[in-house]
C-alpha positions, 0 to 999 in steps of 0.5 A: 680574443673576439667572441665566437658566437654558434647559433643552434637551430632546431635539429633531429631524434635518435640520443640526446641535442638535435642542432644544425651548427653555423658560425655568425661571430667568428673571427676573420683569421684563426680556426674556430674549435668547437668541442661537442663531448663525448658522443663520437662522430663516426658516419658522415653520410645523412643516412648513416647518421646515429646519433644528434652530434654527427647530424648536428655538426654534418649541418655545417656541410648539408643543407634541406630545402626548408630550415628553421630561422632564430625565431624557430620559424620554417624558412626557404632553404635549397627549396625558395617557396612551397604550396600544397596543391587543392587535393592536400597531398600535393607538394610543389617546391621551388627550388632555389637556382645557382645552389652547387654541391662542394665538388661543383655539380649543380643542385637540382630537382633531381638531386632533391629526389634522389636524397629524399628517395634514399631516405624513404626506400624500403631499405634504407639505412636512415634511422628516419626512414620509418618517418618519411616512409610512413610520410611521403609517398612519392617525390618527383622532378617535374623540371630542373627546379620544380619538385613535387611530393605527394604525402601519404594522407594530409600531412600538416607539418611536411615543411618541418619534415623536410628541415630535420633529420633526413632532409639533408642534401648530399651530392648524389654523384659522389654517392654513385661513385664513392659508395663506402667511402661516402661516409668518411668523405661528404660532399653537400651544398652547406658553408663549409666542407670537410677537410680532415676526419679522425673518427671518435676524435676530430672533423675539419671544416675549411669554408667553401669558396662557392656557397651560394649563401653569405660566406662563413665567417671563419676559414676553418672549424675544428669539432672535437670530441672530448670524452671526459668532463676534467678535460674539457672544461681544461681546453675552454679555460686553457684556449685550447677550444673555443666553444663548448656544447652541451656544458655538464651540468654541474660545470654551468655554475663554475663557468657562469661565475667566470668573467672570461666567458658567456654561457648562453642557454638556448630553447631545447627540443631535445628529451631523454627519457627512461623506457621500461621494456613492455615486451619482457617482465616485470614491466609488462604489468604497468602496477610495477612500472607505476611502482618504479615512478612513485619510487623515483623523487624527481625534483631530486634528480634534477637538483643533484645530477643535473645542477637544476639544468634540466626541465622534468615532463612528462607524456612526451612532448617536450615544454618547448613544443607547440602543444605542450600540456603543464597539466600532464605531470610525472608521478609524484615521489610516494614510496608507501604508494611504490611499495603497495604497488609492488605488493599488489603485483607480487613483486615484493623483491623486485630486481632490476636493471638499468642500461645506460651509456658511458656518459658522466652524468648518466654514471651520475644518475645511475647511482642516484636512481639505485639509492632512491629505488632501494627506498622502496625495496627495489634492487636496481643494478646499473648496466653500463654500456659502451655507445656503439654497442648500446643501439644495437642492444636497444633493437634486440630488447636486451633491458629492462630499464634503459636511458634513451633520448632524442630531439624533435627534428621537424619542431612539430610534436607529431613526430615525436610521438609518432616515433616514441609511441606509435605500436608501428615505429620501429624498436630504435625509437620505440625502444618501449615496445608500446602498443595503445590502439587509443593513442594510434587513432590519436596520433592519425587525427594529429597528422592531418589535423590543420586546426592549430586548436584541436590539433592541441586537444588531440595532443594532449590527450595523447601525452594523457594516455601515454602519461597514464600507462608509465611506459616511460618515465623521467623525461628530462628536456636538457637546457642547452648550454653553451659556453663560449669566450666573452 
C-alpha cells in the first residue's frame, strides 16, 4: 500500500493536540482512515468545539483567513494580504475571490464578520470567546472583499489569532437555517465535506468537487475514534486504519522497530499540566503546592509513563514557542524539602485528590503520582472522570488537583498565557483560579509589544513569576507522533 502521509499545523487550547488535518500523500482511490484516539468528537460547529480532536479534524472542512504553512509561518488563508493601518488598531484584510462554502454560497466579507462576530458576542458558546473578546473590538465589511478589524489596544500577534481555534469559517446561511442541527450537519469552504457522523465513534469526509484550492488527494477520509490502546495498535497493524494520531506512548518503541511503518514526530504546541485549585484549601497556601513539586520526580514520569515521548517545562510557555526560557525550570524532586514544607503549613497528613479523565496514560500516571507523593507522607486519591462531565467540573471548581491541557492555537505565547494566567480568563482555562497583579501588568506589555527582544523579556518574567508561585505544576509539552504505513 502507498504511503499515506498527514501534515499537522499549528492548531487550538482547551485539552491536550491543537492541529488542523490535511492529506498531501494519499492514494488516488480507496478511503483514508485515520484513527484520532479516545477523545470523542461530539460538536461540528466552530463554536461548539470542546475539545482539540473535534477542532483539528473539523480543519478538513473549515478553513480561517490566515494559516500556518509547514514552516510554522503565518500565510494567506480565506484572507490573500493584510496591513495594520497608522493607528495600530486597524486591520484591513483582502479577501481571496471565488472562495465557495460546500453548499455553494459565495465567501465573502460578510461571512468573515459573521463567524468572527459569533465568536466575539457576549454571549457566545466559543470556548475562545474570552480571547477574541478581550482582542478584537469590532469587525466590518467595507465591501465584498475587503474587512477591517479593529483590536482593543495594539494587538501584535492578530494574524496568528485569526489562524487558531475560533477563526474557522462557517457557512453562515446554514447557521440561520439550520440552528441545532448545524452542529451535526457543517458546512465550511475547507477540501472535504461531511458525509457521515456518528458521534463518539466516526465522521466521513468526501472531498468536495468545488475547492477553490488543490483538490485533495483522497475521495474519502474515515476519522475514527478509537478508545482503547489494544485496539488501535490491532487496526494499524491489521489495515483496518491507516494513520494513527497521537501514538501512546509506550507503543513509539514497538512500532519504530516495525519496518511496516514510519512514525514521524512532529513540533508540538500543545501542553498539559496539572492545576491545584487556589480558591479552596490546602492549595491556597503555595508552602503545600511548593511541597506537592518537590514531591513529584519528574524525570521519573516522563521515563515510565510517557516512554521519554514528552518534554517537561515549566511556567507556561511551551519549548516550541517563540520565547521559551530553559532557564525556568520545574521544581527539583527533594522529598525532605516537601516534607518540611508541609510541617511548615501544618499539613503533616496532608490528603488530597487528583481529578483526571479516562484516558490510559493519565490512568498511568495517576498511579505513579499516588507512589511518589505517598513518599512524602502525602494521601493522594486518583478521581477518575469521564470526559464530558470533567469540563463541567473543572468550571465548578470541584478539584483539588486536576489534569488539564491544551495547544497553542495562534503559535504566539501571549494567548497561552493570557488563558492559563490571566486573573480575568475564564475558569475553562484558568482552571487555577490564578490571580497575580505582576503577571497581569506583564501580559498587558507582551500584547502590544512589537519588540521581538523585549517582548522576550517580558515573557520570561512572566513564566518566572508563574514559575515561582507553583500554581501549576508537571507541564508536559507531548512529542506528537504519528504512525502511519511505510
Amino acid at each position: 500500500m502507498a504511503a499515506k502521509r498527514v501534515c499537522l499545523c499549528l492548531c487550538v487550547v482547551l485539552g491536550i493536540l491543537l492541529f488542523p488535518l490535511s492529506t498531501t500523500g494519499a492514494p488516488a482511490r480507496g478511503n483514508l482512515v485515520i484513527d484520532t484516539g479516545s477523545t470523542p468528537i461530539i460538536n461540528l460547529d466552530p463554536v461548539r468545539f470542546r475539545s482539540n480532536t473535534e477542532k483539528n479534524v473539523l480543519s478538513l472542512a473549515y478553513e480561517s483567513l490566515t494559516r500556518y504553512d509547514n514552516s510554522m509561518r503565518i500565510a494567506p488563508g480565506l484572507a490573500e494580504s493584510w496591513r495594520v493601518e497608522a493607528d495600530r488598531v486597524t486591520w484591513t484584510l483582502s479577501l481571496r475571490r471565488g472562495v465557495r462554502f460546500q453548499d455553494g454560497t459565495p465567501f465573502n466579507a460578510q461571512a468573515a464578520k459573521f463567524n468572527l462576530d459569533r465568536v466575539i458576542e457576549p454571549r457566545s458558546l466559543s470556548l475562545q470567546r474570552p480571547t477574541f473578546g478581550q482582542s478584537i473590538e469590532s469587525v466590518a465589511a467595507l465591501d465584498a472583499f475587503t474587512l477591517q478589524i479593529r483590536t482593543r489596544g495594539v494587538l501584535a500577534a492578530l494574524p496568528q489569532l485569526l489562524a487558531g481555534w475560533g477563526g474557522e469559517m462557517a457557512c453562515p446561511e446554514r447557521v440561520r437555517s439550520q440552528g441545532e442541527e448545524f452542529n451535526r450537519r457543517p458546512c465550511g469552504t475547507g477540501p472535504y465535506q461531511m458525509e457521515e457522523f456518528a458521534p463518539r465513534d466516526r465522521i466521513v469526509f468526501a472531498r468536495f468537487a468545488g475547492y477553490w484550492g488543490e483538490a485533495g488527494r483522497t475521495p474519502r477520509i474515515v476519522v475514527r475514534t478509537i478508545p482503547e490502546e489494544t485496539t488501535r495498535i490491532a487496526a494499524l497493524v491489521s489495515g483496518q486504519t491507516h494513520v494513527m494520531l497521537g501514538v501512546p506512548p509506550r507503543q513509539v518503541s514497538f512500532l519504530r522497530r516495525d519496518p511496516r511503518f514510519r512514525l514521524t514526530d512532529n513540533r508540538s504546541v500543545a501542553m498539559e499540566y496539572i492545576a491545584f485549585n487556589l480558591a479552596a484549601k490546602p492549595f491556597d497556601d503555595r508552602r503545600v503546592r511548593v511541597a506537592v513539586a518537590h514531591a513529584i520526580n519528574v524525570d521519573d514520569i516522563v521515563r515510565r509513563v510517557y516512554d521519554g515521548n514528552v518534554v517537561p517545562f515549566a511556567g507556561g510557555v511551551q519549548p516550541s514557542l517563540q520565547g521559551y526560557d530553559p532557564t525556568v525550570r520545574p521544581y527539583p524532586h527533594d522529598v525532605a524539602k516537601a516534607r518540611q514544607l508541609l510541617r511548615e503549613a501544618g499539613q503533616e497528613n496532608l490528603k488530597v485528590s487528583f481529578a483526571y479523565t479516562d484516558n490510559p496514560v493519565l490512568v498511568r500516571l495517576a498511579e505513579v503520582l499516588q507512589a511518589q507523593t505517598r513518599e512524602a507522607g502525602i494521601d493522594l486519591t486518583p478521581q477518575r472522570w469521564e470526559f464530558a462531565a470533567y469540563l463541567p467540573m473543572l468550571v465548578r471548581g470541584g478539584y483539588q488537583m486536576a489534569m488539564w491541557g491544551f495547544g497553542n492555537s495562534s503559535g504566539d505565547p501571549y494567548f497561552t498565557l493570557h488563558l492559563l494566567l490571566r486573573s480575568t480568563s475564564p475558569p475553562f482555562t484558568n482552571i487555577a483560579r490564578y490571580k497575580n497583579p505582576a503577571v497581569d501588568e506583564t501580559l498587558d506589555g507582551i500584547r502590544g509589544e512589537l519588540d521581538p527582544a523585549r517582548r522576550a523579556r517580558l515573557i520570561s518574567r512572566v513564566t518566572r513569576i508563574n514559575a515561582a508561585d507553583a500554581s501549576h505544576i508537571l507541564f508536559l509539552s507531548p512529542r506528537n507522533n504519528i504512525a502511519h504505513a511505510a
